[in-house]
C-alpha positions in Angstrom: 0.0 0.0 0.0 1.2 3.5 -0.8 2.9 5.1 2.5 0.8 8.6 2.4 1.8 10.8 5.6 -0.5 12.8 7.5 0.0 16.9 7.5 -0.1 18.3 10.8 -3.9 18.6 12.1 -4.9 22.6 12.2 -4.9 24.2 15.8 -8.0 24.2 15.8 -9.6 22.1 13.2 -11.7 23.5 10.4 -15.3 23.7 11.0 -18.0 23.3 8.5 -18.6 26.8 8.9 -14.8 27.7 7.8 -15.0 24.9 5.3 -18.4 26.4 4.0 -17.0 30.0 4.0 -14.2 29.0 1.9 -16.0 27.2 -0.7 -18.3 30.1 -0.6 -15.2 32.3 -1.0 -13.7 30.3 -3.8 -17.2 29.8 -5.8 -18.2 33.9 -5.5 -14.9 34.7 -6.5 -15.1 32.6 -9.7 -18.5 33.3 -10.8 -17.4 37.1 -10.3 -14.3 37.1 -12.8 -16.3 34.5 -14.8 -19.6 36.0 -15.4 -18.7 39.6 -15.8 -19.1 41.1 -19.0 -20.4 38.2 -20.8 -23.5 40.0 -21.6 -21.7 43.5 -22.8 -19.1 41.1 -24.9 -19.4 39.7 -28.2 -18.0 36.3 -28.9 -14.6 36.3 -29.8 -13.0 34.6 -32.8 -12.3 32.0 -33.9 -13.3 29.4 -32.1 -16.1 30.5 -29.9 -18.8 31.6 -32.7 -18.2 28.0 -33.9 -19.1 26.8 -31.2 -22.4 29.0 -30.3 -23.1 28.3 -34.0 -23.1 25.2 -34.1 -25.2 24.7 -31.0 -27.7 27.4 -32.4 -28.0 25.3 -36.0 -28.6 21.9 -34.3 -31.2 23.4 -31.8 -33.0 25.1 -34.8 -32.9 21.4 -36.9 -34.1 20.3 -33.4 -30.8 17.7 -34.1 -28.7 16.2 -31.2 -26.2 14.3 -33.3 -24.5 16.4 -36.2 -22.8 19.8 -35.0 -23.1 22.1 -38.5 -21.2 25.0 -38.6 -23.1 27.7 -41.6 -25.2 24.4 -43.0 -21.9 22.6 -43.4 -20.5 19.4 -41.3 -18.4 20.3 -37.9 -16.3 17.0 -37.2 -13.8 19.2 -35.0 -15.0 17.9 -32.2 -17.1 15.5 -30.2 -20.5 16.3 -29.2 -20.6 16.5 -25.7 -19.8 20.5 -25.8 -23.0 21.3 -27.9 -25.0 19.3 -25.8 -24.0 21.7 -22.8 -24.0 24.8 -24.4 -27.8 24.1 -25.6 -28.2 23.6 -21.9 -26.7 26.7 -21.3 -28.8 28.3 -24.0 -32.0 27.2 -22.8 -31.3 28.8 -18.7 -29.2 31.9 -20.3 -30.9 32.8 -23.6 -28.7 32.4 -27.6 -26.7 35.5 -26.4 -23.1 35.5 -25.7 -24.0 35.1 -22.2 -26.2 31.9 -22.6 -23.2 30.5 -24.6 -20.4 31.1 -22.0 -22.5 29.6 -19.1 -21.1 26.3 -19.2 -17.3 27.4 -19.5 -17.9 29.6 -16.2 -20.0 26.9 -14.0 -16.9 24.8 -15.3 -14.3 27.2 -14.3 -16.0 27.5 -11.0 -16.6 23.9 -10.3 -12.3 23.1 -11.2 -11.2 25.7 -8.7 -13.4 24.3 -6.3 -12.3 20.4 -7.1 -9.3 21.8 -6.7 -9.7 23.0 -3.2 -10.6 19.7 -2.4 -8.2 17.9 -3.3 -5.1 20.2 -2.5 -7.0 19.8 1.3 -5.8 15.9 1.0 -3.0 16.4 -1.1 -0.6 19.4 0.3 -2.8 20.5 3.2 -5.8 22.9 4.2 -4.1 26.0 3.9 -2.3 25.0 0.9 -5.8 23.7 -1.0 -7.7 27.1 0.2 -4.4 29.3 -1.1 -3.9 26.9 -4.5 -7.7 27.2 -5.2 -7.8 31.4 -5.0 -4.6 31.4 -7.5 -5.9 29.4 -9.5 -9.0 31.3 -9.7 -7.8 34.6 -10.3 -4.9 33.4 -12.8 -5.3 34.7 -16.2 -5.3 31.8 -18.0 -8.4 30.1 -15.6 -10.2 33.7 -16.2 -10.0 33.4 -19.9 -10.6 30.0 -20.9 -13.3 30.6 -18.1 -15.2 32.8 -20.2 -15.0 31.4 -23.7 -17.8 29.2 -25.0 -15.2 26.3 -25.9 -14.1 23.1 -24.4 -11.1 23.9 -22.9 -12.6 25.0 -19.2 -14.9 22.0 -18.6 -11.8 19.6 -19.9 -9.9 20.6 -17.0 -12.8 20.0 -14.8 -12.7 16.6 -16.0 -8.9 16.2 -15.8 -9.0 17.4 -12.5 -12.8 15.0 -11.4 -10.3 11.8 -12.9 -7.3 12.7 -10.8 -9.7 13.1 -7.3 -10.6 10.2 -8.3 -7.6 8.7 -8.2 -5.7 10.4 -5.8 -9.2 9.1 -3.7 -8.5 5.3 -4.5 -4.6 5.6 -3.8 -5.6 6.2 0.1 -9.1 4.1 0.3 -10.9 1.3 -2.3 -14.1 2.7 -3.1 -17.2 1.8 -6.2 -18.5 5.6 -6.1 -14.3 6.8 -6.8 -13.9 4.1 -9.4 -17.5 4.9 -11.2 -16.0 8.7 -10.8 -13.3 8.0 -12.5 -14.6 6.3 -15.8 -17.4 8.6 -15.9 -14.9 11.7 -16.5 -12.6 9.7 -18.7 -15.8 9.1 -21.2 -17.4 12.3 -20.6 -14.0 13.7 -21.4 -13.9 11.7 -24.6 -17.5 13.4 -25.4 -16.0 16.3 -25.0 -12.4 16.7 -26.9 -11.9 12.6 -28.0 -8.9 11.3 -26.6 -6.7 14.0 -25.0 -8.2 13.8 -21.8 -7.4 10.0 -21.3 -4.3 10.5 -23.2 -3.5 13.7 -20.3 -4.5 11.2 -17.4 -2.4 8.3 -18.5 0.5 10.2 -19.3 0.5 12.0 -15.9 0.2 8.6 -14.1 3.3 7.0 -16.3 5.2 9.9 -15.4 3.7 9.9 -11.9 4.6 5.9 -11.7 8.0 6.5 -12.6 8.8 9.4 -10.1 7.3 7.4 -6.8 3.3 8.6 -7.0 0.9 6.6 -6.0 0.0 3.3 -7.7 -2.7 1.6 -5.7 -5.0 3.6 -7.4 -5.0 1.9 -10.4 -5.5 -1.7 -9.1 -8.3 -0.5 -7.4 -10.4 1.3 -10.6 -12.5 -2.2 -11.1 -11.6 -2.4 -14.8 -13.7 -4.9 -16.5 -16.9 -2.8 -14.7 -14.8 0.6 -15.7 -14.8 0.0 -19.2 -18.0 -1.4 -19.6 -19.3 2.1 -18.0 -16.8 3.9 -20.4 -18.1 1.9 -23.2 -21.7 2.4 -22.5 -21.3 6.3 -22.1 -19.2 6.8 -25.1 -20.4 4.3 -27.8 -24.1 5.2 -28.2 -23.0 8.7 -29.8 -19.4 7.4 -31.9 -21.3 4.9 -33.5 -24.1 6.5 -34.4 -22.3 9.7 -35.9 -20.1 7.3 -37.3 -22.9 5.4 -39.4 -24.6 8.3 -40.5 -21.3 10.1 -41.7 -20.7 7.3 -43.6 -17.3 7.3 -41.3 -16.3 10.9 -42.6 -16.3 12.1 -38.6 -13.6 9.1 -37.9 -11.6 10.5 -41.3 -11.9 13.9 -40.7 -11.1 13.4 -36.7 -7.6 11.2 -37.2 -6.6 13.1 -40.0 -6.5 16.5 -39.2 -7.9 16.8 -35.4 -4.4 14.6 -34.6 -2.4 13.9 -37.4 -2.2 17.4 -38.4 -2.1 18.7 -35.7 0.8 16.8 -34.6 2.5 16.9 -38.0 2.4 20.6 -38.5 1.2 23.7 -37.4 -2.6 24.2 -38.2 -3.9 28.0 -38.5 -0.6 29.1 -37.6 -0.5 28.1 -34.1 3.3 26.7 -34.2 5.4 26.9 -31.5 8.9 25.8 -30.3 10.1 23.7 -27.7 9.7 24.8 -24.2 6.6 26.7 -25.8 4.3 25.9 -22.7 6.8 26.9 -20.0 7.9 30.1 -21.5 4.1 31.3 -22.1 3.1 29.9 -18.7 5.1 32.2 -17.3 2.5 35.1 -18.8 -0.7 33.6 -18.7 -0.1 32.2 -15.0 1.2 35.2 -13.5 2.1 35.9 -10.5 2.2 31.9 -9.3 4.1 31.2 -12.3 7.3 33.2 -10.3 6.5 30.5 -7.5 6.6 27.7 -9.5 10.2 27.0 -10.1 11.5 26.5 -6.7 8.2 24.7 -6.0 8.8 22.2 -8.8 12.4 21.9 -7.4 11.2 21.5 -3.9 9.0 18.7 -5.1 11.4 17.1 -7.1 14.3 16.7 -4.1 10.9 15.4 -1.7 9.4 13.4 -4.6 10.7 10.0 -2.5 9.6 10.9 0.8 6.2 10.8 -0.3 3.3 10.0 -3.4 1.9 13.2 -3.2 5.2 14.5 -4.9 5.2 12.1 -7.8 1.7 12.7 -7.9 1.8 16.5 -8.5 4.7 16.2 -10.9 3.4 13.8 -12.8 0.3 15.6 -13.6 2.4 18.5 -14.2 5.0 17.1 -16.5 3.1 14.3 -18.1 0.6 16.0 -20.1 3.5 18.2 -21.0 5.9 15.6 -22.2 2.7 14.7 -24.6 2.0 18.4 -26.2 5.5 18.9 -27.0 5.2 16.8 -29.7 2.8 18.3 -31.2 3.4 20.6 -33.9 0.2 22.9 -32.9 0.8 24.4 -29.9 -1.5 26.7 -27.8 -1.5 27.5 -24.4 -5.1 26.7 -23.2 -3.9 23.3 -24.3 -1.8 22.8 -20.6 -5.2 24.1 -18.9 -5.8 20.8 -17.1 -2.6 20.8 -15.9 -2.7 24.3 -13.9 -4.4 23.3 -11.1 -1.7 20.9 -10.1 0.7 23.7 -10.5 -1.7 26.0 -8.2 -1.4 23.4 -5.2 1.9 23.3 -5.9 2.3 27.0 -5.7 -0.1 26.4 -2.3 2.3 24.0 -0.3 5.3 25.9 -1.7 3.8 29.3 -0.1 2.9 27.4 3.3 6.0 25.3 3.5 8.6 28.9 2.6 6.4 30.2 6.2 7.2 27.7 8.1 11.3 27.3 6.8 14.0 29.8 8.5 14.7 32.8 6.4 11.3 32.0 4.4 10.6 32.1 0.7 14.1 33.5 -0.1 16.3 30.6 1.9 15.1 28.5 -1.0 16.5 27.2 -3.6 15.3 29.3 -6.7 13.7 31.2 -4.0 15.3 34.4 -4.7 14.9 33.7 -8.5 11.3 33.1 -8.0 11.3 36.7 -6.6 13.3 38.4 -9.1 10.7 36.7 -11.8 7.7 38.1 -9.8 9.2 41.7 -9.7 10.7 41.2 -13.7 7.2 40.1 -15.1 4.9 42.8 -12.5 7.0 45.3 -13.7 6.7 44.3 -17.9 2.5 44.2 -17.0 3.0 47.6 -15.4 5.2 49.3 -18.9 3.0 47.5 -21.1 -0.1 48.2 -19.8 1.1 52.3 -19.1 2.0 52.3 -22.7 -1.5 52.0 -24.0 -1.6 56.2 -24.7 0.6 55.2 -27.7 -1.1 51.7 -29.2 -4.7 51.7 -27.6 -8.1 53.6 -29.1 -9.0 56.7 -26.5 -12.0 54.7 -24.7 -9.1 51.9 -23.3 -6.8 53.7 -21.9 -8.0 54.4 -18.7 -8.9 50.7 -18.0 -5.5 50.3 -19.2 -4.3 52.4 -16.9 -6.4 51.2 -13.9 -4.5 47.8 -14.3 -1.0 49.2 -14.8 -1.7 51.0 -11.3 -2.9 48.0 -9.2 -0.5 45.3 -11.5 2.3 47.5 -9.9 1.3 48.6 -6.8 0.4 44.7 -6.0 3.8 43.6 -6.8 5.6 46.2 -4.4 3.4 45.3 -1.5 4.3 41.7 -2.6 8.1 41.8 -2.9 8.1 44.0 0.4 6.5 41.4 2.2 8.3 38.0 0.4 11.9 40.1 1.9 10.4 40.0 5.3 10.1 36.7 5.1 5.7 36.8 4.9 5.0 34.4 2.0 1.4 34.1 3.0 0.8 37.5 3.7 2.4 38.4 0.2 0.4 35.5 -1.5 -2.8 37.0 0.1 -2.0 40.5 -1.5 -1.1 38.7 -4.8 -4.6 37.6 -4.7 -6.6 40.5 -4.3 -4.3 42.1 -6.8 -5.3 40.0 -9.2 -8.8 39.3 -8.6 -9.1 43.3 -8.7 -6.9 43.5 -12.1 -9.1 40.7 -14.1 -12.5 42.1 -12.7 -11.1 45.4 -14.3 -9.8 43.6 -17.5 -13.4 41.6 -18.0 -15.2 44.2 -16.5 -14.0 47.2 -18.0 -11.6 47.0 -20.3 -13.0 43.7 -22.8 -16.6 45.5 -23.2 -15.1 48.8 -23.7 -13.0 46.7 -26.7 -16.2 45.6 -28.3 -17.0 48.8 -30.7 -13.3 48.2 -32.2 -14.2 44.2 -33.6 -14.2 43.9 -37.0 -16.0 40.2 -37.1 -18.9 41.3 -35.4 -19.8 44.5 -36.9 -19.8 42.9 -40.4 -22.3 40.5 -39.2 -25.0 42.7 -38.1 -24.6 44.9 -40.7 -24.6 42.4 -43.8 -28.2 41.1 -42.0 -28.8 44.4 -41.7 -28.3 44.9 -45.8 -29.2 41.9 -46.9 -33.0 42.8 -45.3 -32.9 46.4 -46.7 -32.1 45.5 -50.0 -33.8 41.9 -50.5 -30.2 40.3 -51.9 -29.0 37.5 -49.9 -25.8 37.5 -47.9 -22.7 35.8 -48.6 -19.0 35.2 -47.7 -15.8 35.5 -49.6 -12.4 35.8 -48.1 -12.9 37.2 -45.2 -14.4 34.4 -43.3 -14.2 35.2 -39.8 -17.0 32.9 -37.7 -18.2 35.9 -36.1 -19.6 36.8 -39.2 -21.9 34.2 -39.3 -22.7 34.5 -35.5 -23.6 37.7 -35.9 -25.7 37.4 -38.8 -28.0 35.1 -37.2 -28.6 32.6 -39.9 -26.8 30.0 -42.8 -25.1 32.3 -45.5 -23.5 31.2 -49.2 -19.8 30.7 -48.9 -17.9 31.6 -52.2 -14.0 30.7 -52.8 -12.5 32.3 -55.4 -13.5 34.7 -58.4 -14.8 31.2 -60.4 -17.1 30.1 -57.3 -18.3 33.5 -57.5 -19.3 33.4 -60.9 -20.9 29.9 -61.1 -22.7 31.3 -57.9 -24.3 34.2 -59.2 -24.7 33.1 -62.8 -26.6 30.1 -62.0 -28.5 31.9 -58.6 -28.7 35.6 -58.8 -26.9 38.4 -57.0 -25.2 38.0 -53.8 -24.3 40.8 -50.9 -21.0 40.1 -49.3 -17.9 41.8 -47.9 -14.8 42.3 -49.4 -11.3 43.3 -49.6 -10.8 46.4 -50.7 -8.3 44.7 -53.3 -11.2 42.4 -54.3 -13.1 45.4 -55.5 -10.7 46.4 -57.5 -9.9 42.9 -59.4 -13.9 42.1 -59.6 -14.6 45.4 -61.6 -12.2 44.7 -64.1 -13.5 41.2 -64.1 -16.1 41.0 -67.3 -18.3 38.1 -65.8 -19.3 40.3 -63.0 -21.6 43.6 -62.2 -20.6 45.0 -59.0 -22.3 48.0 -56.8 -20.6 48.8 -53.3 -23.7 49.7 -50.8 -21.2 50.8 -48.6 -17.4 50.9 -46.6 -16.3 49.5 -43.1 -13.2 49.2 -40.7 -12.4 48.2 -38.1 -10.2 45.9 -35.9 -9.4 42.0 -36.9 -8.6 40.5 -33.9 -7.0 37.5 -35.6 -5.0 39.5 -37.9 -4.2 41.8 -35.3 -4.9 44.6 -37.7 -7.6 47.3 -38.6 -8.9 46.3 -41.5 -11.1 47.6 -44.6 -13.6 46.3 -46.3 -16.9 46.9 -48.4 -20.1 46.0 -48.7 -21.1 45.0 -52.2 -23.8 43.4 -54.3 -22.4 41.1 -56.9 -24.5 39.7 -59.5 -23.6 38.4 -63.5 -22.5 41.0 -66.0 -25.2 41.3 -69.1 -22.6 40.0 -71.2 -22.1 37.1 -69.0 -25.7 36.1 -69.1 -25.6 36.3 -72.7 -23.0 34.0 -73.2 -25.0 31.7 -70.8 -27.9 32.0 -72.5 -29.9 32.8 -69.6 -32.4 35.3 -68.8 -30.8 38.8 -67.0 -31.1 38.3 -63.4 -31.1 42.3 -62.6 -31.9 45.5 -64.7 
C-alpha cells in the first residue's frame, strides 16, 4: 500500500462553517471574474462563434447528433460540448452570455475540485491558497469565459485525478464509477486528449514514486463497460450516419495534423508551454520554479510529490510533440501547478529565512518583480497603441498590477510568504474584474468580425439580396448574422454562384473590389465601406459592402435570362 503521511492537524480544526466560508469564497470569487461582461461582450473569434453556432444550428434542426457549422458538417470535435451549451442556452438565452454559461459553472466547479483535493493532497491551507490562485490566474479567467471546451476539460482532468488520488488512500465503487465517468465524458467532449493527459500523468507519476494503488483499485472490466456504454451510443451512431467521414476527418487532421504541423498558424517551439506559462499564469508562475524543485528533491519521501509532478510534466511531455501548440492546451494541468504553488507558499512560512532561503527562491522573486513590472510598462504604454476609450482601464491595471507587486516583494523580503500571496490575490482578482469588466466591453466597438455580421443582416433585409462570404471568413460573421449564408471561394465560385442563382451581398477586400470590376463576368455595386479591428489578424482592416451579380454580357454567353436590370 502506498505510505501517504498525515499533514499536521490545524490548531483548531476546520469547522463546516470555515470549510463552508471557503468554498463560498472560492465559488463567489469565480463566478465574479467569470460571469462579468459576458453579456456586454461579443464572442470572440475564432473558435467561440463556432461553437455557439453550431449549437444554435442543431437546436434550430431540433438535431442532437450532427454539429453544422453555416449548413456545413463540424467533425472538429465530439458532441458532448454542444449538448452543454444548448443547456446553457436554454437557462441563459442564444446571447453571448447563454453560450459562455457552461465554461464559467466549469471554471468554477475546477477551482473548487481543486480545493478539495489540495485539502488531502498538500494540506488545508495549501488547498484554500492553490484554489484562490488558481481562480484569479489569467489563463483560468480566460478559458473561463469562452464558450469552448477547454474549461470544462480541465474539470474533468482534474474530477479523474480526485478520483484517483481518492483510490490511492481508500478502495471505493463511487471513486472508481467517478473516474470512468470523467474519462468518457472527457472523450464526449475533446476525444482522446483527456485520457491520453491522465495516462500520461500517471506513467510519469509511476516513474517518479506517485501513488500506484489507485489503479489496481479502478474495477476495470466494470470501468470499461461504464466507459463503453457512455461513449459508444454517440461514436457509432455519428459514425454510421457520416458514412465514417467524422472518424476520417477526426484522425486526420484533429491529430495527425495537428501533430504533424502547425494548423492556422498556431506553431510553436520547444519549451513553448513553460515560456508562455510564465504570462498567462502570472504571479504563481514566479512560485513555481522553486516549488517544482522542492517537489522534485521530496518526490521519494512521499506519493503526493510524484503525484503532483506527474500531472504537471506528463501531459507536457505529450504536447510537445505536437506541432500545434497553444497555451489553453496545458489548462488541465494548472491546477496541479496551483497546489503546488499552495504548499510551496505554506512550507517557505514555516522554513527559517522563508521564501528566499530556498532554492530558486530568490529567483522566483526576481521573476515576480521582472514580469509585474513588464505588466505595469505595457499596460502604461496603452496612450501610444490603444483607441482613447481603453486607456483608462488600461491604466487602472497598470496601477494596481504594480502597486500589488511592491506590496508583494516587500512582504516576500520579510520573510511573509502568506501574507504576500494574500495581497497577490486580491491584486489579481481586482486586475481581471477590471480587465473583464472594463476594459473587454469597452474593446467591443473596435471588432471587425462582429460589426460585419449585423450589418450584412442588416443589408441583406434592406435590400432583398441574400448574404454571402468570400475571403474574409471570420466565424463571427456568421454568428452575428443570425442565420446560414452562401460561402464563395474564389473569383470562379463566385461566378458559377451568381450566374446560375442571382446576386449575392458580401464583404470584401478592398483589393477584391478592384480585381472584380475589371472582371467581365461580374456587375458590382458597393452599398457601402467599413473598418475596423481584426482580432486574428491583429490589424484594422477595410472592407466593403457589395452586391455582386452576372454582367449582361455574362448572361448572354450563358444564354440565360438577365437576373437584374
Amino acid at each position: 500500500m502506498d505510505a501517504i503521511e498525515p499533514f499536521p492537524v490545524e490548531s483548531p480544526p476546520p469547522t463546516r462553517g470555515r470549510l463552508a466560508r471557503e468554498a463560498a469564497l472560492i465559488v463567489g470569487l469565480c463566478l465574479a471574474l467569470n460571469l462579468a461582461g459576458n453579456g456586454r461582450t461579443g464572442l470572440w473569434d475564432r473558435d467561440e462563434p463556432r461553437y455557439a453556432t453550431c449549437t444554435r444550428e442543431m437546436i434550430g434542426r431540433g438535431d442532437w447528433l450532427h454539429p453544422t457549422f453555416n449548413g456545413q458538417p463540424r467533425y472538429h470535435k465530439p458532441i458532448l460540448i454542444y449538448w452543454l451549451m444548448r443547456a446553457g442556452y436554454a437557462a441563459g438565452g442564444d446571447n453571448p452570455s447563454g453560450a459562455r454559461l457552461v465554461s464559467a459553472l466549469a471554471g468554477a466547479a475546477t477551482c473548487l475540485l481543486t480545493w478539495r483535493l489540495g485539502r488531502s493532497v498538500a494540506g488545508p491551507e495549501a488547498g484554500f491558497l492553490g484554489a484562490l490562485a488558481l481562480a484569479v490566474a489569467p489563463i483560468m479567467v480566460a478559458e473561463s469565459k469562452l464558450a469552448t471546451t477547454d474549461a470544462t476539460l480541465a474539470l474533468l482532468v482534474v474530477s479523474a485525478q480526485s478520483c484517483l488520488w481518492g483510490l490511492s488512500r481508500r478502495d471505493s465503487r463511487g471513486l472508481a464509477a467517478g473516474f470512468w465517468a470523467s474519462m468518457a465524458l472527457a472523450s464526449l467532449l475533446k476525444g482522446p486528449i483527456g485520457p491520453g493527459f491522465v495516462i500520461a500523468a500517471g506513467l510519469v507519476s509511476w516513474w517518479w514514486g506517485g501513488p500506484t494503488d489507485c489503479w489496481r483499485r479502478l474495477r476495470w472490466r466494470g470501468g470499461l463497460f461504464l466507459f463503453l456504454a457512455l461513449t459508444a451510443p454517440w461514436y457509432v451512431a455519428v459514425g454510421v450516419s457520416s458514412h465514417g467521414e467524422f472518424y476520417r476527418f477526426a484522425f486526420q487532421t484533429q491529430i495527425v495534423q495537428r501533430v504533424a504541423s502547425a494548423m492556422e498558424q498556431h506553431g510553436g517551439f520547444p519549451g513553448y508551454y513553460p515560456l508562455v506559462s510564465l504570462v498567462m499564469f502570472y504571479p504563481w508562475s514566479a512560485w513555481l520554479p522553486a516549488g517544482l524543485l522542492a517537489a522534485w528533491t521530496r518526490r521519494r519521501t512521499s506519493p503526493r510529490f510524484g503525484f503532483l509532478l506527474g500531472w504537471i510534466v506528463g501531459p507536457w511531455l505529450v504536447l510537445e510533440c505536437f506541432g500545434t501548440k497553444l497555451i489553453h492546451y496545458y489548462l488541465p494541468c494548472f491546477p496541479a501547478c496551483a497546489v503546488l504553488v499552495g504548499w510551496s507558499v505554506v512550507e517557505a512560512s514555516r522554513s527559517e529565512g522563508g521564501w528566499r532561503s530556498w532554492r530558486l527562491g530568490r529567483l522566483g522573486t526576481k521573476l515576480l518583480g521582472a514580469l509585474g513590472l513588464a505588466a505595469t510598462v505595457g499596460l502604461g504604454s496603452a496612450y501610444w497603441f490603444l483607441p482613447r476609450p481603453l486607456l483608462a482601464p488600461s491604466l487602472a491595471m497598470a496601477i494596481g498590477v504594480g502597486s500589488g507587486t511592491i506590496v508583494a516583494r516587500v512582504l516576500l523580503a520579510r520573510g511573509d510568504s502568506p501574507r504576500a500571496a494574500r495581497v497577490l490575490v486580491g491584486t489579481w482578482a481586482a486586475v481581471m474584474g477590471l480587465f473583464v469588466g472594463w476594459f473587454v466591453p469597452t474593446a467591443e466597438p473596435y471588432r471587425l468580425s462582429r460589426v460585419v455580421g449585423a450589418r450584412l443582416g442588416e443589408l441583406s433585409r434592406s435590400t432583398g439580396v441574400r448574404p454571402a462570404i468570400m475571403t474574409f471568413q471570420e466565424p463571427g460573421v456568421i454568428y452575428a448574422l443570425g442565420h446560414p449564408a452562401c460561402d464563395v471561394r474564389g473569383y470562379d465560385e463566385m461566378a458559377e454562384e451568381v450566374g446560375g442563382n442571382g446576386p449575392i451581398l458580401v464583404p470584401l477586400l478592398d483589393s477584391e473590389v478592384v480585381e472584380m470590376r475589371s472582371d467581365p463576368r461580374f456587375a458590382l455595386e458597393v452599398i457601402e465601406p467599413i473598418s475596423g479591428y481584426n482580432l486574428n489578424k491583429g490589424k484594422v482592416q477595410s472592407l466593403a459592402f457589395a452586391v455582386v451579380a452576372a454582367s449582361r454580357s455574362a448572361v448572354a454567353r450563358s444564354g440565360q435570362q438577365p437576373l437584374v436590370k
